[in-house]
NUKE-476099 format. One record per residue (C-alpha): x, y, z. Coordinates in steps of 0.05 Angstrom, whole numbers, padded with zeros to 5 digits, always signed. Example, Ala and Ser with C-alpha at 12.3 -4.5 7.8 and 13.67 -1.06 7.14 Angstrom:
+00246-00090+00156 +00273-00021+00143 
% end
This chain:
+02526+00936+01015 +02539+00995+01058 +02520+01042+01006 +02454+01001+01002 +02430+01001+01065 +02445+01078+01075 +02405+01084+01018 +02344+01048+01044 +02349+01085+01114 +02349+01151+01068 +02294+01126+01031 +02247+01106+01090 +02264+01175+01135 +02246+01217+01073 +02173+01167+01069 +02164+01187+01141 +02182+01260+01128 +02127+01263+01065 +02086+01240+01104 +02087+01285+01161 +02097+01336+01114 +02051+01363+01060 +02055+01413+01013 +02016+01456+00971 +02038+01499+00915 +01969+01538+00906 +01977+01604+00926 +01923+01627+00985 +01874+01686+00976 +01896+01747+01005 +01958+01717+01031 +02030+01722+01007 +02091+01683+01032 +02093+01618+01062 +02023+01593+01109 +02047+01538+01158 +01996+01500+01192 +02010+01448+01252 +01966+01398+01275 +01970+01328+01309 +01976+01261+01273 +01903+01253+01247 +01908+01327+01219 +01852+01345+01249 +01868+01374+01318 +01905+01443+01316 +01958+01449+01359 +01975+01528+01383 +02041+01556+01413 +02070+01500+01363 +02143+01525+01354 +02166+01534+01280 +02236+01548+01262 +02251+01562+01193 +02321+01573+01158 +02325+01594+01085 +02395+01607+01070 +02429+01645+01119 +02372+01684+01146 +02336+01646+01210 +02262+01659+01233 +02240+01633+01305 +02158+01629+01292 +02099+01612+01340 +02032+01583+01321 +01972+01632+01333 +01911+01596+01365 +01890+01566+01302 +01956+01515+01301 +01988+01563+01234 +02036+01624+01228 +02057+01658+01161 +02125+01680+01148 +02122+01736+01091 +02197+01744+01077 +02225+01727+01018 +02254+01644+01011 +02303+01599+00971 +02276+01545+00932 +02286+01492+00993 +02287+01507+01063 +02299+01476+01127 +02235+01469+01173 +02240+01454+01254 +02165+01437+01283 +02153+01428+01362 +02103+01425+01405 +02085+01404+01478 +02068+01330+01484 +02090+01315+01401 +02157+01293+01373 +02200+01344+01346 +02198+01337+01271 +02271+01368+01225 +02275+01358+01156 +02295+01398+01084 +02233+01412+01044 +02220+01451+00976 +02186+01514+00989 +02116+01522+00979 +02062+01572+00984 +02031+01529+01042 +02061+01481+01082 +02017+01425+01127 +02053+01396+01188 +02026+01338+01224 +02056+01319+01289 +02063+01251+01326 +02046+01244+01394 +02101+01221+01445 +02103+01158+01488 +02123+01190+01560 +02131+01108+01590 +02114+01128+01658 +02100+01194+01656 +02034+01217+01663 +01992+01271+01620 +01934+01309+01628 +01892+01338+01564 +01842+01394+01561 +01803+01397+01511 +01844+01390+01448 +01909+01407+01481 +01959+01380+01529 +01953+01412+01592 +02011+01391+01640 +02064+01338+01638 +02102+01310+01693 +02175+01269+01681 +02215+01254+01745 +02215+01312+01777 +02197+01359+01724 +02129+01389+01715 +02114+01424+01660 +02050+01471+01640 +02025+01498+01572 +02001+01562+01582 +01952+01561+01519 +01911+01507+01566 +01901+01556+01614 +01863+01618+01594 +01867+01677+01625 +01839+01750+01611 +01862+01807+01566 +01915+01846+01607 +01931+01796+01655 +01997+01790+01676 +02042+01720+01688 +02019+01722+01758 +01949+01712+01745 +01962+01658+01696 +02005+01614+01751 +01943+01626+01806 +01912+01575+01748 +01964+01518+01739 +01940+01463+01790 +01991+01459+01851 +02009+01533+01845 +01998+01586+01899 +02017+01662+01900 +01995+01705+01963 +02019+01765+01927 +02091+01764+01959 +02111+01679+01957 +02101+01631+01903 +02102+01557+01927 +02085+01502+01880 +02060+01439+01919 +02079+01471+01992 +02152+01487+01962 +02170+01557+01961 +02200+01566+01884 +02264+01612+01888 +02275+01630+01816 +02241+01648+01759 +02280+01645+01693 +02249+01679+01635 +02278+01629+01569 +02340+01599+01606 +02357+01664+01628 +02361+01700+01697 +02325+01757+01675 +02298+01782+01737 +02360+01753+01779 +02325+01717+01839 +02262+01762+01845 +02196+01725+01835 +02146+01777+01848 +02189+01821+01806 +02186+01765+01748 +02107+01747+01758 +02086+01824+01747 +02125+01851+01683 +02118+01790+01640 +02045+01782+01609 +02003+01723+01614 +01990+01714+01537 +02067+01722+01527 +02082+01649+01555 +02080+01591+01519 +02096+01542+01574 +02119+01534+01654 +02171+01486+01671 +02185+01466+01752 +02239+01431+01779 +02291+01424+01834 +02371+01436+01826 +02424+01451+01872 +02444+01519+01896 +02505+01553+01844 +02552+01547+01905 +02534+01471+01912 +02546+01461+01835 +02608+01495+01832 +02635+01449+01886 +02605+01393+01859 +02558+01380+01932 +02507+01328+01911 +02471+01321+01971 +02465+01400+01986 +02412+01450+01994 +02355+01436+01935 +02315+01493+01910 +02244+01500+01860 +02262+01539+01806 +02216+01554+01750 +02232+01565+01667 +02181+01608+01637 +02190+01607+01553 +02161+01652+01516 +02139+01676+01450 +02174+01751+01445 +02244+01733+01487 +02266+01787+01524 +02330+01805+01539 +02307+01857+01582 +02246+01894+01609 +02234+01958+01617 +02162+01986+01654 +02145+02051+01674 +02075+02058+01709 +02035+02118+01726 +01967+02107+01772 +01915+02178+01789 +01858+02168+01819 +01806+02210+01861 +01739+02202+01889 +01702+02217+01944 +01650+02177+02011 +01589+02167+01992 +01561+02165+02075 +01582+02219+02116 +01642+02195+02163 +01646+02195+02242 +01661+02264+02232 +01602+02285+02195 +01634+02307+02132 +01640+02269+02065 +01723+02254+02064 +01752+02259+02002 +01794+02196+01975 +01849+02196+01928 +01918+02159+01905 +01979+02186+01861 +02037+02127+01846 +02095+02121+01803 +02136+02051+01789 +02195+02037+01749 +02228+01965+01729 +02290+01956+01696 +02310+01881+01688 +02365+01849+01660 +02403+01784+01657 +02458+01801+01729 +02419+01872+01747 +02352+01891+01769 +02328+01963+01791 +02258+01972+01820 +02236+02044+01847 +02169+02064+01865 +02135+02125+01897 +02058+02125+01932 +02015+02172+01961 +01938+02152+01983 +01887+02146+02040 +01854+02075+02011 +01897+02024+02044 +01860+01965+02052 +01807+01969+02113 +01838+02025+02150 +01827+02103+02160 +01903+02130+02143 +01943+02169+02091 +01998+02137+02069 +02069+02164+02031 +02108+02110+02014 +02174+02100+01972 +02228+02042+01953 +02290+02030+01907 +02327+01960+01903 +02380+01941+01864 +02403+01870+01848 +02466+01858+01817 +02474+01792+01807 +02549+01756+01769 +02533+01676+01785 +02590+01645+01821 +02625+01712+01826 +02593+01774+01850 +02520+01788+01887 +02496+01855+01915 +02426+01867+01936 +02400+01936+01967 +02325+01950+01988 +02306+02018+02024 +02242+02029+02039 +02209+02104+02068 +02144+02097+02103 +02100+02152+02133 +02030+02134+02160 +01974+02184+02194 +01921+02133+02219 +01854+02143+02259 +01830+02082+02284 +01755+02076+02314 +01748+02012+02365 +01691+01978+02408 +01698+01927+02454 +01646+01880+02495 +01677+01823+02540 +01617+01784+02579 +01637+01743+02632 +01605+01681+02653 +01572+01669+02721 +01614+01652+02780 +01608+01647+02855 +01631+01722+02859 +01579+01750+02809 +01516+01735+02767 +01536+01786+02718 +01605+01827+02696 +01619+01866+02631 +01673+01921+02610 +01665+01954+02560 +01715+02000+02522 +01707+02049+02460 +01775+02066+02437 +01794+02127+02393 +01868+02137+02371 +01910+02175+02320 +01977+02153+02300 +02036+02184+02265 +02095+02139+02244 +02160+02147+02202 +02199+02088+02178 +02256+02083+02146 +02289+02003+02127 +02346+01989+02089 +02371+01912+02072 +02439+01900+02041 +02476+01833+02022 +02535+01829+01985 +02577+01762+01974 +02635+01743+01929 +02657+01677+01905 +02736+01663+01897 +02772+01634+01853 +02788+01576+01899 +02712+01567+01904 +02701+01595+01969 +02646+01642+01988 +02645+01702+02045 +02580+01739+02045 +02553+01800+02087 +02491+01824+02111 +02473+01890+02140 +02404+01915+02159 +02387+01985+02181 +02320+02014+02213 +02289+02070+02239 +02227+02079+02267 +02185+02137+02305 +02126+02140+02321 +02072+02186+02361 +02013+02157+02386 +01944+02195+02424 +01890+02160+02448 +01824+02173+02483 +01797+02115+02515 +01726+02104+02555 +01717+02051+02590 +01658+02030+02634 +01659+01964+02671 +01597+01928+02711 +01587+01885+02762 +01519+01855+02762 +01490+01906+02728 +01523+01966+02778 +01585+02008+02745 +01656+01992+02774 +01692+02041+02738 +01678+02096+02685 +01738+02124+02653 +01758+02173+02607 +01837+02149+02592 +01865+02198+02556 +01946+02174+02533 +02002+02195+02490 +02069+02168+02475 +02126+02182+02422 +02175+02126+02407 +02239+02127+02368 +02277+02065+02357 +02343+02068+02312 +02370+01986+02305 +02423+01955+02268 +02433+01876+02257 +02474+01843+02203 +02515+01769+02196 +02579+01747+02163 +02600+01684+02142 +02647+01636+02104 +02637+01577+02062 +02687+01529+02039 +02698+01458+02012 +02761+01414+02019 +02774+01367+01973 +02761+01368+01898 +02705+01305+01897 +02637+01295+01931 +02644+01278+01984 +02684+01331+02025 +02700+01370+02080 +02646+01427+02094 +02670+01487+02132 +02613+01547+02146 +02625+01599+02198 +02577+01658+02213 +02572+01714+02259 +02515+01757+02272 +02492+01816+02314 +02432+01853+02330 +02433+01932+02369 +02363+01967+02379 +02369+02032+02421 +02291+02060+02440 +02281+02117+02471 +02203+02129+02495 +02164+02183+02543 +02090+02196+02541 +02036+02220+02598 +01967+02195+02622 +01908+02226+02644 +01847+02203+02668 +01796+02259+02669 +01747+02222+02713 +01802+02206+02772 +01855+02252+02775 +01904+02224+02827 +01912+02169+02774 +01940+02221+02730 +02019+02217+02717 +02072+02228+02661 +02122+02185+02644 +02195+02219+02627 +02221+02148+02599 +02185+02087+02578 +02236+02048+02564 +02200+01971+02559 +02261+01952+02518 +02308+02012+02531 +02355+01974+02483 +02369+01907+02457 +02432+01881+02450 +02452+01810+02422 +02518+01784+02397 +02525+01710+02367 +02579+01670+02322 +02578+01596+02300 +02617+01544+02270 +02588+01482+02227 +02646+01425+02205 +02608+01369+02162 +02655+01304+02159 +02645+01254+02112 +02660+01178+02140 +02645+01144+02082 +02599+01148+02022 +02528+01168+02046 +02544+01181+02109 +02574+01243+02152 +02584+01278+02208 +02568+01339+02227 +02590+01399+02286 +02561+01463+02300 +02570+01500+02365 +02533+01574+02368 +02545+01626+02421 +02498+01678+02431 +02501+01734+02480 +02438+01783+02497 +02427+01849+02546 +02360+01873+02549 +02333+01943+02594 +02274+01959+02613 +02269+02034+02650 +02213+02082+02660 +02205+02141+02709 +02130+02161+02732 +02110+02225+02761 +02048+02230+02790 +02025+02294+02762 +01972+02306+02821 +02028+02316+02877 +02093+02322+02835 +02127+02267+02861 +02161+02199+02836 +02113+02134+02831 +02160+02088+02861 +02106+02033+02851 +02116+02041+02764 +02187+02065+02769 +02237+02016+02756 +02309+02007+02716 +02346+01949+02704 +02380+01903+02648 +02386+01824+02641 +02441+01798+02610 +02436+01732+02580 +02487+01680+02554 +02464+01613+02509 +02519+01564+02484 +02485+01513+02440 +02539+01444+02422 +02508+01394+02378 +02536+01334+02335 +02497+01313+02276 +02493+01241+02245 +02474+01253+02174 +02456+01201+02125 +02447+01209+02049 +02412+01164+02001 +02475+01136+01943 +02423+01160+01887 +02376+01214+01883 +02315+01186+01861 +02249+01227+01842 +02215+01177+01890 +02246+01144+01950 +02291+01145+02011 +02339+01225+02013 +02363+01238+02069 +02370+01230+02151 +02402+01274+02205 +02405+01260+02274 +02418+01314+02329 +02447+01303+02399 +02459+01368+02436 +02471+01410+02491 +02443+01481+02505 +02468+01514+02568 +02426+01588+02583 +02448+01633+02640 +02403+01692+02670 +02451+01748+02710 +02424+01810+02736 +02458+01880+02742 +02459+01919+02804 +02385+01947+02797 +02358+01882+02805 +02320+01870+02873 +02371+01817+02916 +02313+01774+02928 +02307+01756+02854 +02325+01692+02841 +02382+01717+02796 +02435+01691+02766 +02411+01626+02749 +02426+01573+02707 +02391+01515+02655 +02429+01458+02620 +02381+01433+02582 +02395+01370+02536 +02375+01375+02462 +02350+01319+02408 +02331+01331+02341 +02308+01274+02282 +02298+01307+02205 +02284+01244+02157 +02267+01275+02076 +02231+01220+02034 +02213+01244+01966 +02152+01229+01915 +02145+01239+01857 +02200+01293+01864 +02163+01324+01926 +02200+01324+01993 +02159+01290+02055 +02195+01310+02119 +02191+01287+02185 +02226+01324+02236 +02227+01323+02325 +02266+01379+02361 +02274+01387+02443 +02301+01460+02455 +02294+01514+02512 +02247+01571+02510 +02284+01646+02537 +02239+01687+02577 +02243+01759+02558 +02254+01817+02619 +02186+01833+02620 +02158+01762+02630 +02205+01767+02697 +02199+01848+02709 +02165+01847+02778 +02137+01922+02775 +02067+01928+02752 +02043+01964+02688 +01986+02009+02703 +01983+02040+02631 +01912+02021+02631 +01894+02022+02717 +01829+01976+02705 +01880+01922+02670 +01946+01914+02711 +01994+01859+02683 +02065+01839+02727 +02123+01784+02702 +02154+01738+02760 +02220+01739+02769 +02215+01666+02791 +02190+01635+02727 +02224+01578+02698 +02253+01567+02627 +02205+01521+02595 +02225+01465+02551 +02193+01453+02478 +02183+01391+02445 +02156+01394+02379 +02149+01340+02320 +02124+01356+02250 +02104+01303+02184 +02087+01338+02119 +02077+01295+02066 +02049+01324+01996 +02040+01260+01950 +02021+01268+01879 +01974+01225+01855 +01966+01222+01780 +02024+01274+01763 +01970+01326+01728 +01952+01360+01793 +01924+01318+01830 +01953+01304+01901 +01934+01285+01977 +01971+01334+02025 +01976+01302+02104 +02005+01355+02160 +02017+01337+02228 +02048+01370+02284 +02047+01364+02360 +02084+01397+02416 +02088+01385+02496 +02117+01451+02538 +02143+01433+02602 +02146+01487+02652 +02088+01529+02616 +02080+01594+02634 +02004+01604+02646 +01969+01675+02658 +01931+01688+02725 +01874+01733+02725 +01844+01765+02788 +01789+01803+02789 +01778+01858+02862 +01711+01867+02869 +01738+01922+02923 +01798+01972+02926 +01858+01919+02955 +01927+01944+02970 +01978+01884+02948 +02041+01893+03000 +02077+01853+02949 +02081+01904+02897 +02067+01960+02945 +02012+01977+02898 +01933+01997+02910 +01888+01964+02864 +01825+01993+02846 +01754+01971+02857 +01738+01928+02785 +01804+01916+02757 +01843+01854+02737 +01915+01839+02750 +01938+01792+02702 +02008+01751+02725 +02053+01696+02705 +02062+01617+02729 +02101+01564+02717 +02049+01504+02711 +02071+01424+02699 +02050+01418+02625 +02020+01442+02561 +01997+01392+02496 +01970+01410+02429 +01966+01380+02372 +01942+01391+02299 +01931+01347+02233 +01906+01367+02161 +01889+01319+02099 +01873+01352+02040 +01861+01335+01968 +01877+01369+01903 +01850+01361+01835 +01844+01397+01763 +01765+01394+01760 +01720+01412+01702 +01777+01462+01676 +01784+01494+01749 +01834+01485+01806 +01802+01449+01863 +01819+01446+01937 +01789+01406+02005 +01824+01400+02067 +01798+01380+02136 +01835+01393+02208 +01824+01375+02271 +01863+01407+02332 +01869+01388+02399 +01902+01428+02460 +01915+01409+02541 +01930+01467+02574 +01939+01481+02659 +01891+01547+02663 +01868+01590+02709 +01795+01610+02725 +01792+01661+02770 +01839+01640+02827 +01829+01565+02814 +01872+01523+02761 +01832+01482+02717 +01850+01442+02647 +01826+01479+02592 +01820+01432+02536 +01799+01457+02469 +01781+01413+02404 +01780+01455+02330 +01746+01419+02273 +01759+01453+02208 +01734+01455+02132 +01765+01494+02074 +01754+01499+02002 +01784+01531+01934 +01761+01539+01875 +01798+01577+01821 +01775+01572+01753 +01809+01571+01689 +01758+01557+01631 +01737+01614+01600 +01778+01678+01570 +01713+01713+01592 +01698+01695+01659 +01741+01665+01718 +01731+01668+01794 +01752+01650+01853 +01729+01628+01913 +01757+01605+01987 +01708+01579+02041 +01733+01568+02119 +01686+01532+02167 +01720+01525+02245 +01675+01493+02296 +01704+01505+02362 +01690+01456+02434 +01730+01472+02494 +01721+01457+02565 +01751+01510+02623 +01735+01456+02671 +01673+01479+02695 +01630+01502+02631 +01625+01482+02550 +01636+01529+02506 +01622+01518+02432 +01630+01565+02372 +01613+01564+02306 +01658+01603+02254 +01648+01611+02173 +01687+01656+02121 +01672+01664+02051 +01708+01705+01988 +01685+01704+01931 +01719+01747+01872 +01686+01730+01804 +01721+01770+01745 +01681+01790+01677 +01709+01800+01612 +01660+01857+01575 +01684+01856+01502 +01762+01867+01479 +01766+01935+01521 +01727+01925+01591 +01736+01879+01644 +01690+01877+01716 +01718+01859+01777 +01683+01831+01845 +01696+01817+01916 +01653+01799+01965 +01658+01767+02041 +01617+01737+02089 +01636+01727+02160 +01589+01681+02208 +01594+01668+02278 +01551+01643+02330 +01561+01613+02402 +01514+01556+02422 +01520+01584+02493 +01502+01662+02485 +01460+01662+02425 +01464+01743+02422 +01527+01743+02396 +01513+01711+02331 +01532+01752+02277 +01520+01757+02196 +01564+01809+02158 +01574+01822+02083 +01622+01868+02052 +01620+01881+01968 +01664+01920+01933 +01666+01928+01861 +01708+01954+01802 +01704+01963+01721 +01765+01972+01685 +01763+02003+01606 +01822+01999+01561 +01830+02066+01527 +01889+02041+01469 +01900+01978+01431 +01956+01950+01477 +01929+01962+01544 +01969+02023+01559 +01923+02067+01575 +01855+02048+01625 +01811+02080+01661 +01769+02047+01722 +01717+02070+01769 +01711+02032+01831 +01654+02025+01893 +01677+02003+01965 +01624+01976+02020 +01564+01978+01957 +01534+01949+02023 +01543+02002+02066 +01569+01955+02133 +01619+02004+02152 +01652+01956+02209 +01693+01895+02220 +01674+01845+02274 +01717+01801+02308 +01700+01747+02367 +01739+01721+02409 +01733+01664+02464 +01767+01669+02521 +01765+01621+02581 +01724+01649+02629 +01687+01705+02577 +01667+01727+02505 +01694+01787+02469 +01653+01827+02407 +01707+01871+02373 +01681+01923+02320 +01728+01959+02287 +01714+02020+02241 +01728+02012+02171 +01727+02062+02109 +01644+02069+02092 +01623+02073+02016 +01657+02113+01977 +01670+02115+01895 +01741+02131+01859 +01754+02136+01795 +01825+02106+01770 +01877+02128+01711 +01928+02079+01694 +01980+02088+01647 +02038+02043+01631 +02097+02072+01572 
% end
């Protein structure tokens, strides 16, 4: 009987396998081997990036289906052979077979139950499974040369600013390249050195941290990793890339001469599975929208053992020469002193700077499990800056001042900061004891001198021997977290954190004119500061993780207690030491859908003033805007509450996104502006202002609000990537108008929308639209503003070989109130790109900057009692023509 029934089961399967299976022994045209061909069940849909594996014997051939659904295999066979078929969306199909010249393979579709699938055209696009999303790449298209970057800009719910990747609001951590850690933890690293038509599908999900799953932690840290599989499986990558170009303006510059442009790089990648080297090398004077040459240079190293062993180094050399070219217009409204008031400033400055940055992190795992880790940071930074600055300020329509500020200052700053800290785990079962303890310090030494002249007024002429606004920075913390567990789902948790922080601020002025010390801008002092923050957390976990429901809860209850103590060059009369115990709260509740996290979270912390929010010397670098701090200010208190809730909708891109966020300051510290319509010496500061400046100080008020919401929707639309959100903002705020406090309240209503298409192999573009109409009310006049910004970069593929590139942006802005400042900009650039070898090695480009010739940027600001028109010189028209070549 047993025999019988085996035989029947053996019997049926090899049915199903026939019919799944077909094969034909005449031989094909042209072709020799064996032709495989996959398709769905009704054999007529072909179904690319299939995977075929094929074992004849002992010899084993991993295949991949072109875009036709077949793949040959030209090796020689044994009469039978065993054939594996897969595909995205289809069963797997295994079976022994006789070999044949051509082989047909029909697939069956899968039943997902509750998961949900989107197709596109005659393929499966994404699938989503718990909390697994998973994209195939042949859906997608994407143009000749493209790397993996570009292709996850398409796949709906994906975002990469050049430097983060986030897939629905969650930054993703890890990229793995076929199971494998081939580019360690680096994502940018991972997106540009693996090729867009290399990838054969995406999947996304969440899994705990290595240390968490070698100490079996269930309710730890979760991070987004991505799997990336792909058709040529690399065990490692190596790129070398060499970029020339040179070109020329096609305008004559402010400096009547047509500046030449050019750009010489070099970058080298080295990946493998635990190590990673990256070193690069850059010299140019096109950086983005600014007038500077630029050397540049970086190595990092990643070595990377999991659960053992993790070094990380990044140095980074900077050296910038930069002439900037600004123009300013603030207009004032009417008041009772005036009918009419302008300033006016046209700004020209050149600035050298050297940089040097190196980050280091090294950690080891024990045998026992535990981990110790180290961080050490290193920077160095001078700089040299001259500018010439003219400023001419009116008062109904009669000059109040006209300068000529003429400045320079060098700056060197050497800093060091780094942590340390140690994890453990007691107990051999989840729950257990948690044990983390950290310490961390920060030391910045600056050391600054510089002169003024103002070649107009020379009694306001002085140098400065030191400048020290932060002489140095000192800051010293260490903290200790013990998590408890009470019983299953529920724990408790302790953290205290000490911090310590001394900050100086110094500077010597000599008035140049009579040779002797300023007193009135010569101070020297330091504040120390102390902060002990004690809080007890009430954590509670769901008993099963669940791609939709209930996570996780923690309640805060805390105490912060800051204290203020000056040194011996404080004034007596300061109202120093002092001392704040402020009491701290804290919710964070985690719900998730559909494997995304919804958080809602409500802190109540203190808010440090720094020593030059309570330095009571004015700063006359500019003398026609004078700004003091007030020793007397209070700490203010911050409480803040966020909801973020990203809900998938239909599991194929589609989801409703809901931010909101609010916070209340008590004790705001509110600017005072007053304007002298005559010279006025203030006793206080023992200080002569001059006729037509402002002197900007600091108040503690009663109360700030503001709050801010966002809904938007996203949705894979006619083969595109589709995005519309809407905000509205709303802020309370105690301000000043003149010498008069007022409520300023301000309401922002706000439109955006995406578009990123991903149709065509030819053609793709993209396109972001921001609309921001602005109300406020100062409490005596309306203010309303209009704001719009469009980019628009639509991409052209011109045959195998070329490829044209596009970016354009618009910038609107009008005020309902002062109609003359309304303002219509476009800026065009342009590029075409020619591939000068089969494999894209080799290509040559030419590209066109400003093809409009606008040759500024404008920005306008609204401030409470005035408008301000910023133009700021950018590089004008000019043509370069690219080599690129990659070995």
């Amino acid at each position: 009987m047993r025999s019988l029934i085996l035989f029947i089961l053996f019997f049926l399967l090899s049915v199903a396998l026939d019919a799944q299976i077909r094969t034909d022994p005449t031989v094909r045209l042209g072709l020799s081997g064996i032709y495989i061909r996959v398709t769905d069940s009704t054999r007529i849909i072909n179904l690319p990036g299939a995977s075929v594996k094929l074992i004849s014997g002992r010899d084993t051939a991993n295949l991949v289906t072109n875009e036709n659904g077949s793949v040959s295999y030209n090796k020689k066979v044994k009469d039978s052979i065993e054939l594996t078929v897969s595909s995205l969306g289809f069963n797997t199909l295994s079976g022994k077979i006789k070999t044949a010249p051509s082989i047909y393979v029909a697939l069956s579709e899968k039943t997902y139950g509750i998961t949900e699938v989107i197709v596109k055209g005659n393929m499966v696009a994404v699938i989503s499974r718990g909390d697994t999303t998973r994209y195939n790449a042949a859906a997608f298209k994407t143009m000749v040369g493209d790397n993996m970057a570009e292709l996850f800009k398409k796949f709906p719910g994906m975002e990469f600013n050049g430097t983060n990747l986030t897939f629905r609001g969650t930054t993703i951590e890890r990229i793995n390249i076929d199971d494998k850690r081939l580019f360690n933890n680096d994502v940018k690293l991972a997106l540009e050195n693996i090729r867009a038509d290399d990838v054969i599908s995406v999947d996304v999900y969440k899994e705990a941290t290595d240390w968490d799953k070698l100490n079996n932690i269930e309710n730890g840290r979760k991070q987004t990793v991505a799997n990336v599989k792909t058709k040529s499986k690399p065990n490692r990558v190596f790129n070398k890339t060499i970029i020339l170009a040179g070109g020329q303006e096609i305008d004559k510059n402010s400096e009547e001469r047509y500046e030449k442009k050019y750009e010489a790089s070099g970058k080298a990648v080295f990946s493998q599975v635990g190590k990673s080297i990256t070193a690069n090398a850059s010299y140019k004077n096109i950086v983005g929208n600014s007038q500077s040459k630029n050397l540049d240079g970086e190595f990092k190293l990643q070595i990377h053992k999991i659960n053992k062993l993790q070094f990380l180094t990044n140095n980074v050399l900077t050296n910038v020469k930069s002439l900037t070219e600004n123009s300013s217009e603030q207009i004032y409204f009417p008041t009772e002193l005036y009918s009419s008031r302008t300033y006016n400033s046209d700004e020209i400055g050149h600035l050298t700077k050297s940089k040097f940055s190196s980050k280091n992190l090294f950690s080891y795992t024990f045998r026992t499990k535990d981990i110790i880790y180290f961080r050490v940071n290193l920077d160095y930074d001078r700089t040299k800056n001259d500018n010439s600055n003219h400023i001419l300020a009116t008062l109904n329509g009669i000059p109040t001042n006209n300068l000529n500020l003429n400045t320079s200052n060098k700056r060197r700053t050497v800093g060091v900061n780094g942590s340390a800290g140690y994890n453990k785990k007691f107990g051999t079962r989840d729950p257990g004891v948690l044990l983390s303890y950290n310490a961390s310090f920060s030391i910045s030494e600056n050391d600054n001198n510089g002169w003024r002249v103002d070649t107009t007024t020379s009694s306001t002429t002085k140098i400065y021997l030191t400048d020290y606004t932060q002489g140095w920075n000192r800051s010293y913390g260490t903290g200790l977290e013990l998590s408890i567990p009470i019983v299953k789902g529920f724990s408790i948790q302790v953290n205290n954190i000490f911090s310590y922080r001394d900050s100086k601020s110094e500077r010597t002025a000599i008035d140049m004119l009579t040779g002797l010390i300023d007193t009135t801008n010569t101070h020297h002092y330091t504040l120390n500061y102390l902060k002990n923050d004690l809080s007890l957390y009430f954590n509670h976990y769901a008993s099963k993780t669940k791609s939709t429901g209930y996570y996780q809860t923690s309640i805060k209850i805390g105490w912060e207690r800051h204290e203020q103590k000056r040194d011996e060059f404080f004034p007596t009369d300061y109202s120093i030491p002092r001392r704040y115990d402020i009491p701290t709260v804290g919710l964070n509740s985690m719900f998730y859908i559909r494997g995304q996290q919804m958080v809602a979270q409500v802190n109540l912390k203190g808010d440090p003033l720094s020593i030059e929010e309570l330095r009571d010397v004015i700063d006359d670098r500019n003398p026609t805007r004078l700004s003091v701090g007030n020793p007397d200010l209070k700490m203010p208190a911050i409480l803040d509450f966020i909801i973020q809730a990203p809900i998938p909708i239909d599991k194929k891109g589609t989801m409703i996104s809901f931010l909101i966020t609010g916070k209340n300051i008590n004790n705001y510290v509110t600017t005072k502006t007053e304007y002298f319509t005559k010279e006025t010496f203030l006793p206080q500061y023992n200080y002569t202002v001059a006729k037509g400046a402002t002197l900007t100080t600091k108040e503690n008020v009663s109360e700030s609000w503001s709050f801010n919401s966002s809904a938007g929707l996203y949705m894979r639309l006619l083969g595109s990537n589709v995005g519309l959100s809407l905000g509205y903002a709303y802020e309370k705020t105690p301000s000043y108008i003149e010498a008069e406090l007022h409520t300023l309240t301000i309401k922002k209503y706000s439109c955006n929308f995406s578009v990123n298409t991903s149709f065509s192999s030819v053609f793709d573009v993209k396109l972001n639209s921001s609309s921001i109409l602005i109300k406020s009310f100062n409490g005596i006049r309306n203010n309303d503003s209009f704001i719009e910004n469009l980019t628009i970069e639509p991409r052209f593929q011109l045959g195998s070989k070329s490829k044209l590139l596009l970016r354009g942006n618009y910038y609107h802005y009008e005020n309902r109130q002062m109609p003359n400042t309304r303002r219509n900009d476009f800026i065009l650039n342009s590029s075409i790109y020619r591939r000068l070898d089969k494999k894209g090695n080799f290509t040559l480009g030419i590209q066109v900057n400003d093809i409009l010739n606008q040759q500024s940027s404008i920005a306008i600001n609204l401030g409470e009692d005035y408008t301000s028109t910023v133009r700021t010189l950018i590089p004008g028209r000019y043509w370069l023509v690219k080599a690129e070549l990659k070995f």
